[in-house]
C-alpha positions, -999 to 999 in steps of 0.1 A, spaced: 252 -229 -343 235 -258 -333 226 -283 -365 191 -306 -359 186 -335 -383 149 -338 -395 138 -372 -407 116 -364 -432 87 -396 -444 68 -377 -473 70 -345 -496 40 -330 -479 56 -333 -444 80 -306 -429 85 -287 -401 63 -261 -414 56 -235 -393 83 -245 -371 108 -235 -395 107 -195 -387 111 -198 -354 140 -225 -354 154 -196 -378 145 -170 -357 172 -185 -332 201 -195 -351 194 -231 -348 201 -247 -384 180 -278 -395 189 -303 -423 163 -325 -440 171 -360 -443 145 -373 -467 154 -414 -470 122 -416 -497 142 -401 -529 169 -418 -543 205 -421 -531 196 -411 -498 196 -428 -465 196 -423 -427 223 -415 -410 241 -441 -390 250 -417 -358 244 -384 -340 278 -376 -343 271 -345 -363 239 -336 -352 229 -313 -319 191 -331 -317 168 -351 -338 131 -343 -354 113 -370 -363 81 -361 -389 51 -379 -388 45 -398 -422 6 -396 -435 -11 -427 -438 26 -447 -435 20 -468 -401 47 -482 -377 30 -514 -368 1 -514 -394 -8 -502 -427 22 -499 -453 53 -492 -427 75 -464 -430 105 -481 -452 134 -465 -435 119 -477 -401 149 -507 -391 176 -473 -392 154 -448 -381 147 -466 -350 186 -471 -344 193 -440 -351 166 -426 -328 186 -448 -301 218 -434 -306 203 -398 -302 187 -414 -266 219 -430 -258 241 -401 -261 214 -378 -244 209 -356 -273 170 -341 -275 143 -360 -298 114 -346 -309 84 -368 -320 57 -356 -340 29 -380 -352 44 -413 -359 76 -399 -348 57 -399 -317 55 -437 -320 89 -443 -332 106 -425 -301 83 -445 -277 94 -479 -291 127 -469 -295 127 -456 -254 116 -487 -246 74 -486 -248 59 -489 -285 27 -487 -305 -7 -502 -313 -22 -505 -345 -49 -474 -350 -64 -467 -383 -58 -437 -399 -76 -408 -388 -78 -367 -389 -90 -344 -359 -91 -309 -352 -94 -309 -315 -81 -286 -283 -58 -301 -262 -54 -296 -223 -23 -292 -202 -23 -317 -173 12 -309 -163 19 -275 -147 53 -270 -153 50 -284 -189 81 -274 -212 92 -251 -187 58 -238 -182 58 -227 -214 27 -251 -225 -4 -230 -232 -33 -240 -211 -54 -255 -237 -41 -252 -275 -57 -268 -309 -43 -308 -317 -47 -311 -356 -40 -349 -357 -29 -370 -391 -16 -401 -389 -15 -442 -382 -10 -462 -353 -5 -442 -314 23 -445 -293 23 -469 -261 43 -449 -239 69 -463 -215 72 -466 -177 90 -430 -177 70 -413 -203 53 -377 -180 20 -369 -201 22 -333 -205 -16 -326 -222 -43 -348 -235 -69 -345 -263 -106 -345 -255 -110 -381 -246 -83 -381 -222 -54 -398 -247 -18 -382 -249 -12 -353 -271 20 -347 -256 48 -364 -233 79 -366 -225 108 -390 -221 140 -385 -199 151 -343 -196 148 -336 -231 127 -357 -252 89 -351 -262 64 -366 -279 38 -348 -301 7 -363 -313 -2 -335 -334 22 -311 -350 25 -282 -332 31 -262 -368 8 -274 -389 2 -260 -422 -33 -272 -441 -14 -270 -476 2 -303 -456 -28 -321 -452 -42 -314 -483 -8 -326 -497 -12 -358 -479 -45 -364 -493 -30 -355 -526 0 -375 -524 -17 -408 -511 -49 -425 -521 -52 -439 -485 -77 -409 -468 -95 -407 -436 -140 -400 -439 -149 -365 -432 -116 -351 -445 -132 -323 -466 -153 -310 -430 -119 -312 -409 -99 -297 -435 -121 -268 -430 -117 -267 -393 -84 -267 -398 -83 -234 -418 -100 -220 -395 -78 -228 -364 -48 -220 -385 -45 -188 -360 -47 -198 -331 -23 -228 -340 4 -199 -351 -1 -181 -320 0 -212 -298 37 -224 -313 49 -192 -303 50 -204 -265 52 -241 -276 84 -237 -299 103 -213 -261 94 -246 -244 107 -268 -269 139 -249 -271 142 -250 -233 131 -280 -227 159 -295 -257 183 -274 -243 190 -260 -279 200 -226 -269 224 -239 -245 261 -243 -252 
């Protein structure tokens, strides 16, 4: 059985609905939550078989309060790409695996969209990608992709919702397994919020379907594109 380490930035942020389905296939997850006491990031992949990185709120990369654990997470993120072992991005993990690939990020204020994203790559994660699926964005700062960064889909002013790096790497802007208990964590947790976030809250409810029936086809094409059913 294959092991994943998940960087996690804040309590409200997991995997969410992403955890089934990594369950589903025998692949094993373990938290790595550098925010509480007496714990820190690991110094190499040795032990792991891929690496998620969470997205982090209102915490920015290059503006804002930063992520505290940035400095290792970045190095760790690097000895994931060096030994090429899959990374997963997802909100300012999304950033963090551009700069540590070699691109980076630009400040952005926080925001929060519900959105649909669109496919602009046929053969996205295997051909797995849906067509069009919703993008429920929170977070800081957007990633500046590098050279060899492929955009898979794009929101509905043309940025990147998704991309990837290398054979096995991908960037998400949203997370693909978004829960609104999250979000409304998030607000919770920090004092830092985005205008309108009662109105998109409420949009998110309501795509909360179709964003569980979209990660069905989104979490086969993460698996095959990661390689994480292979031996």
């Amino acid at each position: 059985m294959k092991t994943l380490c998940v960087l996690q930035h804040t309590e409200a942020e997991y995997l969410g609905l992403m955890e089934d389905h990594l369950e589903g296939r025998s692949i094993r997850f373990r938290y790595v939550r550098p925010f509480t006491p007496g714990a820190a990031v690991p110094n190499e992949a040795v032990e792991f078989a891929g690496l998620v990185v969470l997205g982090a709120g209102p915490l920015g990369i290059v503006s804002g309060n930063l992520v505290p654990s940035l400095a290792p997470e970045i190095r760790l993120t690097r000895d994931f790409l060096a030994r090429g072992l899959p990374v997963v991005g997802i909100g300012i993990g999304a950033c963090l695996l551009s700069h540590a690939a070699g691109g980076g990020a630009e400040a952005v204020p926080l925001r929060f969209s519900v959105e649909t994203a669109r496919r602009v790559e046929a053969g996205a994660l295997g051909g797995y990608l849906p067509a069009t699926y919703p993008l429920a964005v929170y977070m800081r700062d957007r990633p500046v992709l590098p050279a060899a960064a492929r955009v898979l889909a794009v929101g509905e002013a043309g940025q990147p919702a998704l991309f990837q790096i290398g054979e096995n790497c991908l960037g998400f802007l949203g997370h693909p397994g978004v829960k609104s208990a999250m979000i409304e964590d998030l607000i919770m947790e920090f004092d830092d919020a985005p205008d309108g976030t009662a109105e998109t809250l409420a949009r998110l409810r309501t795509a909360q379907g179709e964003i569980a029936m979209a990660l069905g086809e989104i979490m086969v094409g993460i698996v095959k594109t990661a390689h994480l059913m292979e031996p």
